[in-house]
SELUMDO-999257 format. One record per residue (C-alpha): residue in one letter; x negated, y, z negated. Coordinates in steps of 0.5 Angstrom, whole numbers. Last residue first. Layout:
REM residues N
(marti "A"; (X; Y; Z)),
...
END
This chain:
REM residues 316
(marti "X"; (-73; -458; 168)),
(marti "X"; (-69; -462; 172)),
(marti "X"; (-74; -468; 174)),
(marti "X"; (-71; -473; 179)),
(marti "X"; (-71; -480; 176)),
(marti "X"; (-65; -481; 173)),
(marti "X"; (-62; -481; 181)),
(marti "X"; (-67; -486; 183)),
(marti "X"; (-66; -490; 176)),
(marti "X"; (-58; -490; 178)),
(marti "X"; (-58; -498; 177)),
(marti "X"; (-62; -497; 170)),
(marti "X"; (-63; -502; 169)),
(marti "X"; (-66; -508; 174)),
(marti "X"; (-73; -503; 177)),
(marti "X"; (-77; -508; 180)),
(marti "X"; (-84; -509; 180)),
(marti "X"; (-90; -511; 184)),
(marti "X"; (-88; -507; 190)),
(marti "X"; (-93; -502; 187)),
(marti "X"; (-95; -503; 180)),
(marti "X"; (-98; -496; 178)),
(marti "X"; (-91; -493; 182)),
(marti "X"; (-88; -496; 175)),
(marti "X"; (-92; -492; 171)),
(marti "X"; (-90; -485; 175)),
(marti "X"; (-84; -487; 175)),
(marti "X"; (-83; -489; 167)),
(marti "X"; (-86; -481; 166)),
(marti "X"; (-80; -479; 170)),
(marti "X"; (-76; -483; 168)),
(marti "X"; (-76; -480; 160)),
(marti "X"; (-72; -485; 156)),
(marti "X"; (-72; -491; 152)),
(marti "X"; (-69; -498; 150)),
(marti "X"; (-73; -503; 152)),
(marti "X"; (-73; -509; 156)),
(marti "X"; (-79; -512; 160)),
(marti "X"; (-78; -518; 165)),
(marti "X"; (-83; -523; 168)),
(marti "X"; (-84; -528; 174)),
(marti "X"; (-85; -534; 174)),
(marti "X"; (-79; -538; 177)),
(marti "X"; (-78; -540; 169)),
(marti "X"; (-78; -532; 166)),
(marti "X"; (-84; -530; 162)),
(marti "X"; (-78; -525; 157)),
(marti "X"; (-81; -519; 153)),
(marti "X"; (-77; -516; 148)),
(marti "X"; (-80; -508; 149)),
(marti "X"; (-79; -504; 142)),
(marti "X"; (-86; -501; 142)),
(marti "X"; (-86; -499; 149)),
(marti "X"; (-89; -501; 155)),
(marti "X"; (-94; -506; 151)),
(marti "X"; (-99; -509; 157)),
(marti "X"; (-101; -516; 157)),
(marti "X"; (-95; -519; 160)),
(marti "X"; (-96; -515; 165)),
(marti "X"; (-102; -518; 168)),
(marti "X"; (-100; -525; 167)),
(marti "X"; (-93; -523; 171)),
(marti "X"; (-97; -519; 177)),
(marti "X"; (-97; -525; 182)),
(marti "X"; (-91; -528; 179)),
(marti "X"; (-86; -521; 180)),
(marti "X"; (-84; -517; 174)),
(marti "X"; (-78; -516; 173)),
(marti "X"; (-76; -508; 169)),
(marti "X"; (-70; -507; 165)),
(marti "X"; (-69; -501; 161)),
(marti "X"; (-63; -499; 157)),
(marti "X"; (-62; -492; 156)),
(marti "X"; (-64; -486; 151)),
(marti "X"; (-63; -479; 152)),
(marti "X"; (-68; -474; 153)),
(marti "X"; (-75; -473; 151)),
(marti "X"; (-81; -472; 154)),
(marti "X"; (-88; -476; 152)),
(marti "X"; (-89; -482; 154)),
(marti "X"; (-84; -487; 154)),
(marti "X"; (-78; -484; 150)),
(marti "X"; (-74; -485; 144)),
(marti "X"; (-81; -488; 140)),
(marti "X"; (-84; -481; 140)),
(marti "X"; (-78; -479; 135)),
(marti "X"; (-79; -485; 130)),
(marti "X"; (-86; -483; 129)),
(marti "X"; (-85; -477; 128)),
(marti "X"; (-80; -479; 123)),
(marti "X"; (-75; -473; 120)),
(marti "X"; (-71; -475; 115)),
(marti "X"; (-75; -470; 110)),
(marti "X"; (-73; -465; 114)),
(marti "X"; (-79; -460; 113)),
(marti "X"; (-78; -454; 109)),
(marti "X"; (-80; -448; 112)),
(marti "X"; (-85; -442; 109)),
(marti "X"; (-87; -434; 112)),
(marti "X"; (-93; -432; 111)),
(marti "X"; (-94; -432; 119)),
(marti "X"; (-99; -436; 122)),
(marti "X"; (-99; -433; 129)),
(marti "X"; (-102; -437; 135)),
(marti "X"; (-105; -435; 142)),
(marti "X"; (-105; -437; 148)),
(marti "X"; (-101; -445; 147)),
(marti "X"; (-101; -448; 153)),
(marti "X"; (-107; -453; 153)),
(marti "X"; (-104; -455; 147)),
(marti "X"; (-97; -457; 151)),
(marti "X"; (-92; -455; 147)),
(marti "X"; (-86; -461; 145)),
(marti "X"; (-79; -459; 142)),
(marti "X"; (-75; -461; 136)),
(marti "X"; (-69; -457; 137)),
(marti "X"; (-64; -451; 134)),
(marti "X"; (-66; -447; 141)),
(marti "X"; (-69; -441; 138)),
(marti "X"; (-72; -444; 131)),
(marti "X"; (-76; -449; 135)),
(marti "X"; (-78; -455; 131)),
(marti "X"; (-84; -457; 133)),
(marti "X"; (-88; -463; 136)),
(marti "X"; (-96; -460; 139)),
(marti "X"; (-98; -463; 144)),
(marti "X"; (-104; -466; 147)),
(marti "X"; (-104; -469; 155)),
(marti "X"; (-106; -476; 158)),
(marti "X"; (-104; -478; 150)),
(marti "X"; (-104; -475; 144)),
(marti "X"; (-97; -473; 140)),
(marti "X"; (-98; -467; 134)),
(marti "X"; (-95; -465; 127)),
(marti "X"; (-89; -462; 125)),
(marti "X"; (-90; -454; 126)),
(marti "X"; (-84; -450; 126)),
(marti "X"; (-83; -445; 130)),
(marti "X"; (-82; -438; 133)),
(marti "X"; (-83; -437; 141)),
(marti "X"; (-87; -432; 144)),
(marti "X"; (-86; -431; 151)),
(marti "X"; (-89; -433; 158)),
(marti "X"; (-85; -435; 164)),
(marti "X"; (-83; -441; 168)),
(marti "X"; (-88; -446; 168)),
(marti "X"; (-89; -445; 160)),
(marti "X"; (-95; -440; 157)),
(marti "X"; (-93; -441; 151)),
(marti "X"; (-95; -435; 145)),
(marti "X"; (-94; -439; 138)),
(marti "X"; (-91; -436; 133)),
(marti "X"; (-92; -440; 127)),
(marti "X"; (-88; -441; 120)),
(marti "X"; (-92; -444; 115)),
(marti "X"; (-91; -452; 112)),
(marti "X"; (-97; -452; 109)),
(marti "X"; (-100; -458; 112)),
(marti "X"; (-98; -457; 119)),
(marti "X"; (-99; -450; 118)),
(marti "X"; (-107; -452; 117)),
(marti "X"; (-107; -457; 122)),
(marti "X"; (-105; -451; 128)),
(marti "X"; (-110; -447; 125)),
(marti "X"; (-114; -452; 126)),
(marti "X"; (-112; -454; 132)),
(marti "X"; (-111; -446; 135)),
(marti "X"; (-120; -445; 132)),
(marti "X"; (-121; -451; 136)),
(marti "X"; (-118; -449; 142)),
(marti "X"; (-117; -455; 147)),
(marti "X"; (-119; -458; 154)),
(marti "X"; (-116; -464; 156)),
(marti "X"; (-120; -466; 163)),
(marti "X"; (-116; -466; 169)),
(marti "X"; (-114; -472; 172)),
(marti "X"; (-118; -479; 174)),
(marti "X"; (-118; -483; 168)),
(marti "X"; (-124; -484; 165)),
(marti "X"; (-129; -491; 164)),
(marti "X"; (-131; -492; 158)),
(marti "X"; (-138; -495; 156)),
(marti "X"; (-141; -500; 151)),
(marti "X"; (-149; -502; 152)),
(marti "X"; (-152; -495; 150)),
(marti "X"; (-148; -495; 143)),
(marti "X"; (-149; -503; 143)),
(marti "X"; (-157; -502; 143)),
(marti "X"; (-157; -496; 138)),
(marti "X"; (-153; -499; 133)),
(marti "X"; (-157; -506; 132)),
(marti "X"; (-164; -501; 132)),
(marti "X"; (-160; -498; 127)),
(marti "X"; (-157; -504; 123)),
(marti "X"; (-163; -506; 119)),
(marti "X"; (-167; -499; 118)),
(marti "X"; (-160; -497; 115)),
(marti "X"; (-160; -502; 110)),
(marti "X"; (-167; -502; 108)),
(marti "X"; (-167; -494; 107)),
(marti "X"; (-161; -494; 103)),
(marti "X"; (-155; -492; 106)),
(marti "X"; (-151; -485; 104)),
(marti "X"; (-155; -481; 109)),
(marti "X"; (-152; -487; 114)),
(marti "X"; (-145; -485; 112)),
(marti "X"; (-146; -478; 111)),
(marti "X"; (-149; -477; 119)),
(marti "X"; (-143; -481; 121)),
(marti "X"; (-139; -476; 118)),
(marti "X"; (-142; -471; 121)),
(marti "X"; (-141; -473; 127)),
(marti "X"; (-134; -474; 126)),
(marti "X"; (-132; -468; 125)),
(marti "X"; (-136; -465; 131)),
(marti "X"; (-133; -469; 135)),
(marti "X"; (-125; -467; 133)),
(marti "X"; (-125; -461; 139)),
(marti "X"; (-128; -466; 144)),
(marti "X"; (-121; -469; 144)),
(marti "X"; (-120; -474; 150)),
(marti "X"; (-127; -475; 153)),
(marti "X"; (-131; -473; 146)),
(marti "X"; (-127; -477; 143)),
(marti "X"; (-128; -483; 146)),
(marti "X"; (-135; -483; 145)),
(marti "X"; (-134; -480; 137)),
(marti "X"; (-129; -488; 136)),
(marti "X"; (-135; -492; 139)),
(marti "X"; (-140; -490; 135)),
(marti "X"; (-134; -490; 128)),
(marti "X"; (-134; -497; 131)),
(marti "X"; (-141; -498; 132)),
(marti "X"; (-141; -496; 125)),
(marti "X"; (-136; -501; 122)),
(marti "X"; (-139; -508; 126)),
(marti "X"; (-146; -506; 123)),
(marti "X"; (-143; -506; 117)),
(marti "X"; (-143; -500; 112)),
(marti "X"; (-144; -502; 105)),
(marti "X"; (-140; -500; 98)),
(marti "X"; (-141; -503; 92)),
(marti "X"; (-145; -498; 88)),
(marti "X"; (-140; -493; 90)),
(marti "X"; (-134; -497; 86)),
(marti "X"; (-132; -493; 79)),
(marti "X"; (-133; -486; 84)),
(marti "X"; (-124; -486; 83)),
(marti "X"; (-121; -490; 78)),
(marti "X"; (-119; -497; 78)),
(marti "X"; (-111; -497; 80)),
(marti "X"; (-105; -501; 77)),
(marti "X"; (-98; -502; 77)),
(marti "X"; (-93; -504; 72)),
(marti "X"; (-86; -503; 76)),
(marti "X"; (-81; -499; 71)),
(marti "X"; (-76; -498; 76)),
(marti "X"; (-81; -494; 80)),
(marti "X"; (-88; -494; 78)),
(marti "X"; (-91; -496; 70)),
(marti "X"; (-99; -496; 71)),
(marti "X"; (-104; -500; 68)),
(marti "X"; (-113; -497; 69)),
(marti "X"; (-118; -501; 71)),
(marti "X"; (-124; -499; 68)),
(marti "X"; (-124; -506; 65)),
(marti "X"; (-127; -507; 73)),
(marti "X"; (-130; -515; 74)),
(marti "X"; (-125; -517; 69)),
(marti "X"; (-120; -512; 72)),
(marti "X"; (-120; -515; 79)),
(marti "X"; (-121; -523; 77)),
(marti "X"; (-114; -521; 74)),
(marti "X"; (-111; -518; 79)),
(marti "X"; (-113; -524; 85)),
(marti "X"; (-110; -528; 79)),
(marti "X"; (-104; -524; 79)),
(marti "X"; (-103; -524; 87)),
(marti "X"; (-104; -532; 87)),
(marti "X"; (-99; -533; 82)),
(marti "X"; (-94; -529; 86)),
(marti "X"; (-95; -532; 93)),
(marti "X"; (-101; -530; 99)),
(marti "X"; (-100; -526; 105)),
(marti "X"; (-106; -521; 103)),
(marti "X"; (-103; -514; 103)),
(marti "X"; (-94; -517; 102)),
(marti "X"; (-97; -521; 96)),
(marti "X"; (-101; -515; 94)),
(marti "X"; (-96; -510; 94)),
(marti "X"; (-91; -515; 91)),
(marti "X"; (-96; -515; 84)),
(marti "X"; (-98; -508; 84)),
(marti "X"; (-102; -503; 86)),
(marti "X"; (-103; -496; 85)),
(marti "X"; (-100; -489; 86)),
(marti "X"; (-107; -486; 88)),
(marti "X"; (-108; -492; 92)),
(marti "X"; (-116; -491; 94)),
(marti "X"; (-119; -495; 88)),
(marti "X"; (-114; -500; 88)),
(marti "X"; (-116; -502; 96)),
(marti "X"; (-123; -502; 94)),
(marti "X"; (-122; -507; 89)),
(marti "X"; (-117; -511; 94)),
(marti "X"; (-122; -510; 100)),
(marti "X"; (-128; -514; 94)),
(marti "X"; (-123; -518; 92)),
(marti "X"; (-122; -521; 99)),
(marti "X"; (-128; -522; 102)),
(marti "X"; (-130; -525; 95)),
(marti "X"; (-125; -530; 97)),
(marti "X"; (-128; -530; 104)),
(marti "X"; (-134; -532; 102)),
(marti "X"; (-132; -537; 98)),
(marti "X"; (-129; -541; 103)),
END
């Protein structure tokens, strides 16, 4: 118990250092799932530990506090669990983005040049061994090969908010197009997510794709209503048309298996008395759902939308 009180404080300080807006009463009630005078004593063993720590007033005169940046160096460590995590993480992206290995490398290289010799003579061996004992196994498909000089640039105007013309090679032409970058969606293939100035619409580019980039010196506002994360949830996978109801039924011989999956991040699902499983959402892009649902063969029935085979069917 005592341990994991410390624990706790020891992830509430670092917390406070990171928060660059602070930390308040409600943040840490809501963090650690604790009442109001529990937040408050957890604060106060903060900043008896750290008078440096700093009070703030936020939003509707909200006190909230932070200990300045550097304040903690001293107290903190790497785990063996943390580093076979970050292992893992350059692992499998050197099958999905080899382009960000490099950067991630080196930051492996900071964190054990920031060990002392003692704790990284301890974990190393430990690391090494479960570097070489943990694998993934690869789809079967082409291999996703991206311009690391395109994502930086892309990164870059992303960030800054600039113009691009990208030249695309689509599936039935080639041709510049002008747009404004917004961020990018990884899966079975990249993209990049932009608002095309020539169709007034948020489109998704294919990164393999992209032949050529232009940053120009030009500047858009983003749409401050804009939510990537909202804007990939209306459809499964990756294309976007309009949303409808989904309702799949599972059979009793493939429903424990199912059950394990999230289809989608707004799915309700239902363990039926007869054994068998119904998934329900509301998404578009059959097309992708087609291509998951012939995974499950026999196995799985389509309940909504009744015209499904109709939907299907790409247009593009």
């Amino acid at each position: 118990m005592f341990y994991q009180k410390t624990q706790k404080l020891l992830e509430m300080s670092l917390w406070m250092q990171n928060a660059e807006n602070g930390v308040s009463i409600a943040d840490i009630m809501q963090k650690f799932n604790v009442s109001k005078r529990t937040a408050i004593r957890m604060k106060d063993m903060v900043k008896e530990q750290f008078p440096q720590i700093k009070e703030i007033n936020g939003p509707h005169n909200t006190k909230r506090w932070y200990i300045p940046q550097g304040s903690l160096g001293q107290y903190v460590g790497f785990s063996l669990t943390e580093i076979n995590a970050l292992q893992n993480a350059i692992k499998l992206m050197k099958t999905k983005m080899p382009e960000d290995v490099d950067a991630l490398e080196t930051i492996m290289h900071k964190i054990k040049a920031s060990m002392s010799s003692e704790a990284l003579n301890r974990i190393e061996p430990d690391a090494e061994a479960l570097l070489e004992a943990e694998g993934y196994a690869l789809r079967a498909g082409p291999r996703i090969k991206v311009n690391p000089k395109f994502m930086q640039k892309l990164r870059n105007a992303v960030i800054a908010c600039k113009i691009i013309k990208i030249k695309y090679q689509s599936k039935t032409k080639n041709e510049w197009r002008t747009v404004h970058p917004y961020g990018f969606l990884y899966g079975n293939k990249h993209y990049l997510i932009a608002w095309h100035t020539k169709k007034k619409a948020m489109c998704h580019f294919d990164l393999n794709n992209i032949e050529d980039i232009q940053v120009l010196d030009e500047y858009f506002t983003r749409n401050p209503e804009f939510s990537l994360e909202e804007f990939s949830r209306q459809s499964f996978g990756v294309y976007q048309e309009e949303p409808f109801d989904v309702e799949w039924k599972f059979d009793k011989e493939v429903a424990k298996e199912a059950a394990k999956y999230i289809f989608h991040p707004t799915q309700e699902m239902i363990e039926n008395p007869d054994g068998t499983l119904t998934i329900k959402f509301r998404a578009g892009g059959a097309r992708e759902m087609d291509w998951h649902l012939y995974t499950w063969g026999k196995h799985v029935k389509v309940i909504k939308p009744k015209d499904f085979n109709k939907r299907k069917v790409w247009k593009g």
